[in-house]
PAMARMI-444316 format. One record per residue: residue in three letters; residue number from 1; x, y, z of N, C-alpha, C in turn. Coordinates in Angstrom, 1 decimal. Atoms other than C-alpha are relative to their C-alpha. Layout:
N
residuo	num	nx	ny	nz	cax	cay	caz	cx	cy	cz
ALA	NUM	X	Y	Z	X	Y	Z	X	Y	Z
...
This chain:
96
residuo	num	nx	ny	nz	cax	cay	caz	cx	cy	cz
UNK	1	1.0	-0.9	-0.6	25.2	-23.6	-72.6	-1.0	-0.7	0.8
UNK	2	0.9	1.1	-0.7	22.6	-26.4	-71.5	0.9	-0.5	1.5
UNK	3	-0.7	0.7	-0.7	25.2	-27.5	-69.4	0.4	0.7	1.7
UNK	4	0.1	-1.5	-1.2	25.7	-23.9	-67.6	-1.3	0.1	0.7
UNK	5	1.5	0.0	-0.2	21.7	-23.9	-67.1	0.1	-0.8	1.4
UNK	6	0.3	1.6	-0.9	21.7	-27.4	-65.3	0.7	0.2	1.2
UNK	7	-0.4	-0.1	-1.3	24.4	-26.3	-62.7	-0.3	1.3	0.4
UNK	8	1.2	-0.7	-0.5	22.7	-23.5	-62.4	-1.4	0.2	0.8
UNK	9	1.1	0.4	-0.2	19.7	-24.4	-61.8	0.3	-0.9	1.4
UNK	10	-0.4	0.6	-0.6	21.2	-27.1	-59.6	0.3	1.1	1.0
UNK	11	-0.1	-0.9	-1.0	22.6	-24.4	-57.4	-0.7	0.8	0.5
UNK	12	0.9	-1.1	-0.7	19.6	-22.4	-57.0	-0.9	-0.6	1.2
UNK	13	0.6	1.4	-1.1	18.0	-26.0	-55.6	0.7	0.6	1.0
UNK	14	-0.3	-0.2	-1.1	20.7	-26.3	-53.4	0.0	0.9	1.5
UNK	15	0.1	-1.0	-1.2	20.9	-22.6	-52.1	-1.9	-0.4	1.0
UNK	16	1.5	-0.3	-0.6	16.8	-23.0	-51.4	-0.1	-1.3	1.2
UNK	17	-0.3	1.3	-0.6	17.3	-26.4	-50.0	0.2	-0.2	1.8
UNK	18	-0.4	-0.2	-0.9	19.9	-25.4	-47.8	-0.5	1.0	1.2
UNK	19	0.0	-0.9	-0.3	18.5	-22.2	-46.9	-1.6	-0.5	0.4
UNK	20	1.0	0.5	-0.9	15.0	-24.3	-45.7	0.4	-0.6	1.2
UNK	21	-0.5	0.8	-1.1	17.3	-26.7	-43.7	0.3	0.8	0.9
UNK	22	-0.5	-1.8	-1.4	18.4	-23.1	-41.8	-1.0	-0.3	0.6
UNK	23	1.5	-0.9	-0.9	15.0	-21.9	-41.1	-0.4	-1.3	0.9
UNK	24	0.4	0.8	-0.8	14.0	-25.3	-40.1	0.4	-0.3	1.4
UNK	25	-0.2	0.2	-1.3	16.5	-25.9	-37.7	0.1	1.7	1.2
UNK	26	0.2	-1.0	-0.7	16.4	-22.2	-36.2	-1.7	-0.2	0.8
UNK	27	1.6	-0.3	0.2	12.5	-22.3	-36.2	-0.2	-1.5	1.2
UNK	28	0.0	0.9	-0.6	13.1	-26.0	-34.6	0.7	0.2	1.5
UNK	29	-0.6	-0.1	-1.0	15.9	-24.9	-31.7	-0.8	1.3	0.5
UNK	30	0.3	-0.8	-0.3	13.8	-21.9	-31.1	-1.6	-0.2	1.0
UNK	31	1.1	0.7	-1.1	10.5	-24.1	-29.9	0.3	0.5	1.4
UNK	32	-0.3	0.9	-1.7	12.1	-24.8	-26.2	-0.3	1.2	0.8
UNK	33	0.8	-1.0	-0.5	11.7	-21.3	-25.2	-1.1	0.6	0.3
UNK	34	1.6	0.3	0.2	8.5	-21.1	-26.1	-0.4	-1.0	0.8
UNK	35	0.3	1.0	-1.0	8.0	-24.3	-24.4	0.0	0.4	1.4
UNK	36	0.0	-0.1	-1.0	9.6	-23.6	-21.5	-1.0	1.8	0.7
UNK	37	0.3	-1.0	-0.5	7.8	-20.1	-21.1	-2.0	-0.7	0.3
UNK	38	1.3	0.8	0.0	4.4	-22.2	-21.8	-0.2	-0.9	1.2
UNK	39	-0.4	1.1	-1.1	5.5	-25.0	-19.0	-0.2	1.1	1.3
UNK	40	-0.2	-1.0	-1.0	6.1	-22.0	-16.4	-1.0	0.7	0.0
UNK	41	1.5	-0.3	-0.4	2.9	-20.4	-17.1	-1.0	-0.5	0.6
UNK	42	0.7	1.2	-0.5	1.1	-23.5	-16.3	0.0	0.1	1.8
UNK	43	-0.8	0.1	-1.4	3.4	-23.7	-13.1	-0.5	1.4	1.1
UNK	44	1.0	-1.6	-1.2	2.2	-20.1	-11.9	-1.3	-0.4	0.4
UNK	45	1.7	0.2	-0.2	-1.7	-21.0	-12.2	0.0	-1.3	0.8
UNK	46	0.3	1.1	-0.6	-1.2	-24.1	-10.6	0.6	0.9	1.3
UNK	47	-0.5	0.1	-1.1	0.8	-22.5	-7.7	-0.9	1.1	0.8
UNK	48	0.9	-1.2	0.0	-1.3	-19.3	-7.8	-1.5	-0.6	0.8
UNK	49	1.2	0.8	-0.9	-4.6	-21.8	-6.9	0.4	-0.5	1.4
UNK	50	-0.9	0.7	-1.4	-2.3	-24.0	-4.2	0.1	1.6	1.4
UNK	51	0.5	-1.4	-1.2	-2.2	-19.9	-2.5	-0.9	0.4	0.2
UNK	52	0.8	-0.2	-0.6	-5.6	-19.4	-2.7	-0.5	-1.3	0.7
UNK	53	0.7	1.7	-0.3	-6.4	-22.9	-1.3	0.4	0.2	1.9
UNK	54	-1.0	-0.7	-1.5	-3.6	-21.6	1.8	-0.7	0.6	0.3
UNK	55	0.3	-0.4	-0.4	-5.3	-18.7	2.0	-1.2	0.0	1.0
UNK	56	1.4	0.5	-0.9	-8.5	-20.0	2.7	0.1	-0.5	1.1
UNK	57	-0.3	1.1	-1.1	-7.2	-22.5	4.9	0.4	0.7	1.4
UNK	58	-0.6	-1.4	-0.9	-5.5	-19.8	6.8	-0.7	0.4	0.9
UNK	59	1.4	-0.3	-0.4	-8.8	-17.8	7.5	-0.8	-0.8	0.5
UNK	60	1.1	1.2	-0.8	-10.8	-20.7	8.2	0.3	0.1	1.5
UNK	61	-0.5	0.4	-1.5	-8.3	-21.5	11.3	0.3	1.1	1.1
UNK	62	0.1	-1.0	-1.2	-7.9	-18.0	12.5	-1.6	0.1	0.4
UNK	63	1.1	0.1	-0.2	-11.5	-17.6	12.3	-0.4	-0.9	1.5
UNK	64	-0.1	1.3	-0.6	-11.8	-21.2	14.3	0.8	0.2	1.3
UNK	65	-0.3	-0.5	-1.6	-9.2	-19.8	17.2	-0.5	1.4	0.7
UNK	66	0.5	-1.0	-0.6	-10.8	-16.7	17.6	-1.5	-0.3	0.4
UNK	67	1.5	0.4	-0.3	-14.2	-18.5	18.3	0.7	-0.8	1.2
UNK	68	-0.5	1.0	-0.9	-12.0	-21.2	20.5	0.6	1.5	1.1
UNK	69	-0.6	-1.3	-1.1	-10.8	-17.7	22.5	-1.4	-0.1	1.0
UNK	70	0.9	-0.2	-0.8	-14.1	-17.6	24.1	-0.7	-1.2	0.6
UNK	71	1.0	0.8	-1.1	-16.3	-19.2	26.7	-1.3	-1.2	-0.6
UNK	72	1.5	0.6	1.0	-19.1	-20.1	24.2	0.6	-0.7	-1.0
UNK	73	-0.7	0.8	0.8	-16.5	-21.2	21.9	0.9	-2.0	0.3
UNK	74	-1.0	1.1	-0.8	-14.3	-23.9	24.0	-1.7	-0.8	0.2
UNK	75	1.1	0.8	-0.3	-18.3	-25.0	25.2	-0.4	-1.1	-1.1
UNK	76	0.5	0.3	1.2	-19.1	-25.6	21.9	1.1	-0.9	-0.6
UNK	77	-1.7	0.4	0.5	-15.8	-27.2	20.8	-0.3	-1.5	0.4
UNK	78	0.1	1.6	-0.5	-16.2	-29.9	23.8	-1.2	-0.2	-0.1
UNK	79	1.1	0.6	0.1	-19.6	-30.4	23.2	0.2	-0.7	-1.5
UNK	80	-0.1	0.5	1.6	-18.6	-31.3	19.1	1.0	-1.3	0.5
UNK	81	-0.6	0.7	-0.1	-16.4	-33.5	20.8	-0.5	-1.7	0.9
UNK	82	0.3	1.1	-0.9	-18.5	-35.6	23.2	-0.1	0.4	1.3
UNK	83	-0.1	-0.3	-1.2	-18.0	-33.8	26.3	-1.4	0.4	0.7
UNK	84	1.6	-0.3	-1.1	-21.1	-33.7	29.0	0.7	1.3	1.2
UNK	85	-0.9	-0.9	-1.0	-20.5	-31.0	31.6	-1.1	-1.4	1.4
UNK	86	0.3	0.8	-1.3	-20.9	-32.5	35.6	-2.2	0.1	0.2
UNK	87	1.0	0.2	-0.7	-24.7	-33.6	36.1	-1.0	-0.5	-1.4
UNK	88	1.1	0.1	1.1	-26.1	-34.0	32.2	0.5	-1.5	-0.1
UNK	89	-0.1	1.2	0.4	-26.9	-37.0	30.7	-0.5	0.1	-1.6
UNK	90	0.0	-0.1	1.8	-26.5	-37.8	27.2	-1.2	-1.1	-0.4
UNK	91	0.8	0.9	0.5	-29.1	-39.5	25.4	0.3	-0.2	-1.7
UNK	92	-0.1	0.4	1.6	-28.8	-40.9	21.8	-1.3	-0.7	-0.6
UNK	93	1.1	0.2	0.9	-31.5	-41.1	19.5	0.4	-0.9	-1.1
UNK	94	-0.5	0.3	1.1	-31.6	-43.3	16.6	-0.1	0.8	-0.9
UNK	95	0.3	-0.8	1.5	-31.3	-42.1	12.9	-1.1	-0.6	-0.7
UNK	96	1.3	0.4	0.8	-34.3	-41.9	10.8	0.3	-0.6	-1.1
């Protein structure tokens, strides 16, 4: 009777044993999805900023040819650049 007990018993181990080694590896192969849905979240908000960063960039430069369209724009343009028109003279001041 002791002897029925013990493999008894023994087999209840086993089933619990076995039946952790399950869950573990389910619970284990079941991570990566999760991972990878976590990795790809990341991946949006990073690309998501990178489009407003475009957008900006975008606007700035239409902004910047629609100023370059005009007469007072192009003046302003070659004056940022160095340009004198015919008869001025540039003078340069030091820095304080």
């Amino acid at each position: 009777m002791k002897r029925n007990r013990r493999r008894s018993r023994i087999g209840v181990w086993f089933v619990i044993v076995a039946l952790g080694a399950a869950l573990f590896a389910v619970a284990w192969h079941g991570r990566k999805p999760w991972q990878l849905m976590t990795d790809q979240r990341a991946e949006m908000q990073s690309l998501d900023t990178q489009l407003g960063t475009a957008k900006e960039r975008n606007r700035q430069q239409i902004e910047r040819q629609k100023r370059l369209n005009t007469p007072g724009g192009v003046e302003a343009e070659a004056r940022r650049q160095g340009w004198v028109k015919d008869g001025e003279t540039i003078v340069n001041l030091p820095d304080k």
